[in-house]
ZAMARGU-4260 file (C-alpha; in steps of 0.2 Angstrom, whole numbers, plus 5000, padded with zeros to 4 digits):
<rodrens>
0) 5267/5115/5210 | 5262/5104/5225 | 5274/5108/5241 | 5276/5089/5243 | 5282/5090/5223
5) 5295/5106/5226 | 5302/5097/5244 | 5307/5085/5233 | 5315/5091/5217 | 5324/5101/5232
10) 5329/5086/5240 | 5339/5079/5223 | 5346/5093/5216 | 5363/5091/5225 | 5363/5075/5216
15) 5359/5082/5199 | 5368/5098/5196 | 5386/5102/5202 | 5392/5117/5202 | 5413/5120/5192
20) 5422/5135/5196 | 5430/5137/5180 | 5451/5143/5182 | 5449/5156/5167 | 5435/5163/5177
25) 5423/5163/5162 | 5407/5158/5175 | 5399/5143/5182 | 5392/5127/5173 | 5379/5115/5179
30) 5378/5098/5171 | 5366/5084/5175 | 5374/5069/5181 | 5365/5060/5168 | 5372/5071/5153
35) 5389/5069/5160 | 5389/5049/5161 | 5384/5050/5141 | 5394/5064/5135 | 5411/5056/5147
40) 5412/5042/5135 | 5411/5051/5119 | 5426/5055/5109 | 5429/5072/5113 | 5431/5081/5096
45) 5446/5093/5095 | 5447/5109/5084 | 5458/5106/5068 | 5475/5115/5070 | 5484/5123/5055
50) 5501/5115/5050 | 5504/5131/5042 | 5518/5143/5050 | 5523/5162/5047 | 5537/5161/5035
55) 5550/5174/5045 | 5553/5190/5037 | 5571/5189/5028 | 5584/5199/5037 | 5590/5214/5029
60) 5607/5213/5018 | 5623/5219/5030 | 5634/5232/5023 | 5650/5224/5015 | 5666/5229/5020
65) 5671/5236/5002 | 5653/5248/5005 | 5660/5263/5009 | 5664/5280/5000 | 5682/5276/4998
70) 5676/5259/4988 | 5667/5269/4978 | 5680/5281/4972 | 5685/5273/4956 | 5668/5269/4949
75) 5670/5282/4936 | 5681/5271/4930 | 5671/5254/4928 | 5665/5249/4912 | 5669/5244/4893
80) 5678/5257/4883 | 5688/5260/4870 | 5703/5267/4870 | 5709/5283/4860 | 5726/5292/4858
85) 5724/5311/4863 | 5735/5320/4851 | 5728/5310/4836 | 5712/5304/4841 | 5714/5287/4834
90) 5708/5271/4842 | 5724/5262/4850 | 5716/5249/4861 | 5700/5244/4873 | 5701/5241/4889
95) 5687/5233/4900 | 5685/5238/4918 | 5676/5228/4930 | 5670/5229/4949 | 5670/5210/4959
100) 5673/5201/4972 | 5660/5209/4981 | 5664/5227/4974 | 5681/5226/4983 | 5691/5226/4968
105) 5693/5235/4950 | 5702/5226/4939 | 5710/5233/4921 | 5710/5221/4907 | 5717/5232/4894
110) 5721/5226/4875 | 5730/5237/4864 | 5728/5237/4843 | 5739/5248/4836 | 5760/5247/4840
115) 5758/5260/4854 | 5768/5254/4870 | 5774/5241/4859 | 5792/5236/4863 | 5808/5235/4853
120) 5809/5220/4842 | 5791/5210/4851 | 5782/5202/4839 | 5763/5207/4847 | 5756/5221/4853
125) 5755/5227/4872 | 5741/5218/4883 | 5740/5217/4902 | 5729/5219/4919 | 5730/5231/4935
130) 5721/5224/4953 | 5715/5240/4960 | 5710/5239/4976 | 5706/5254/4990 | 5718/5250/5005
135) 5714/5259/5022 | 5718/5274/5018 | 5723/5275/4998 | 5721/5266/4983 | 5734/5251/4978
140) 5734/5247/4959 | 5746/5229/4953 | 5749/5229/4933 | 5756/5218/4925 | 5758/5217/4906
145) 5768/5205/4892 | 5777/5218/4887 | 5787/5229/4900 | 5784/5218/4917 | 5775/5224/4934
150) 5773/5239/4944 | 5765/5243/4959 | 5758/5260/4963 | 5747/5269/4976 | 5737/5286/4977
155) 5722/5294/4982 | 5710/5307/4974 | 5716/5324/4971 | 5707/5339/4976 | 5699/5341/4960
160) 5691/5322/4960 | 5703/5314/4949 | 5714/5299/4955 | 5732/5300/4955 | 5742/5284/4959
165) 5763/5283/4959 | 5775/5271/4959 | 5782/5264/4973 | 5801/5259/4966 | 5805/5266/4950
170) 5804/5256/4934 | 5820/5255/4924 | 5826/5268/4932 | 5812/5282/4932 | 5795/5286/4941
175) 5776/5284/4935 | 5761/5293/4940 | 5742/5290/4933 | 5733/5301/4933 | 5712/5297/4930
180) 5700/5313/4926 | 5682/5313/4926 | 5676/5321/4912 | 5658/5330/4910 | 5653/5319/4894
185) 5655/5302/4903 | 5673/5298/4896 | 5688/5298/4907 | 5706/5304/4901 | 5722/5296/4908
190) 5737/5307/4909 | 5754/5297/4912 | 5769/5304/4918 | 5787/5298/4922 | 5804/5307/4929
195) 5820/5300/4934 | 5820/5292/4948 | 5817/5300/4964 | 5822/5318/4956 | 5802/5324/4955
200) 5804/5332/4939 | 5788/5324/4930 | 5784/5326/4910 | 5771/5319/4902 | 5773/5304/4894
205) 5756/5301/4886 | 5735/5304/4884 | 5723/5296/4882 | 5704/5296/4882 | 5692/5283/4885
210) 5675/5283/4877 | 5662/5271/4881 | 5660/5254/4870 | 5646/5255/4861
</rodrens>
């Protein structure tokens, strides 16, 4: 190249090239003035963006406040059975236990079929419902039945596992105490007992077993 052609290609390059310090520090870019005027009026394009969003993970289920080993106690005790007399080993009733209202309570719907428990001169058989729920620091049962009326006991488990619930007045004129046993085989046996009230002197009044419902 002729000097005269180099003085002169020196002499515009100010005018043709201008030199961007970019802010993210990738480098330099040089652009002719002439590229810039026909690439300034163009429609800049712009990268498509996704509409699309992480879907947030689902936050993990809290402990309720029934979910604790105390509210477990009585599970043994949920579930459809029938309902046998001990000393005979005849069927006397069935009685379906369920767990709700979010496993705080275990309710008794028990139906009898034979005249056991039935009372003097009542033209049905017994039928009627315990609300047991675990309260602070023991068990509370309500029953009600259309037979003999209400009671209310209270309890806890026993050292050997089983629940043992009393009255908390006497019932005509006497004490009850329930007593629920685990046994190996999946059934449970129910002792009842009553004494005179306030003396302490139990007997047992009755047993039964409870065999699932098959």
């Amino acid at each position: 190249m002729s000097s005269r052609r180099r003085s002169t290609a020196i002499r515009y390059m100010p005018r043709l090239c201008a030199v961007i310090l970019l802010t993210s520090s990738v480098g330099l870019t040089c652009a002719s003035q002439s590229s810039t005027d026909k690439t300034s009026s163009a429609p800049a394009s712009t990268a498509p963006t996704s509409t699309k969003s992480a879907v947030p993970a689902a936050p993990a289920a809290a402990a309720g406040p029934c979910d604790t080993p105390q509210h477990h106690q009585f599970d043994f005790w949920v579930g459809n059975w029938q309902v046998f007399e001990a000393k005979s080993n005849r069927l006397v009733g069935y009685d379906r236990v369920e767990k709700h209202s979010h496993g705080c309570i275990v309710q008794q719907n028990l139906t009898m079929v034979t005249d056991l428990y039935r009372g003097p001169g009542v033209g049905y058989r017994m039928s009627g419902i315990g609300v047991n729920r675990f309260d602070g620091d023991s068990w509370l049962e309500l029953w009600a039945d259309d037979t003999w009326g209400a009671i209310a006991l209270r309890g806890t488990l026993d050292e050997h596992g089983s629940m043992v619930l009393t009255t908390l007045t006497p019932s005509r004129n006497r004490d009850l105490r329930l007593v629920w046993e685990r046994r190996p085989d999946g059934s449970v046996r129910t002792l009842q007992y009553v004494a005179p009230a306030g003396s302490g002197k139990w007997e047992l009044f009755g047993e039964l077993i409870y065999r699932p419902n098959r």
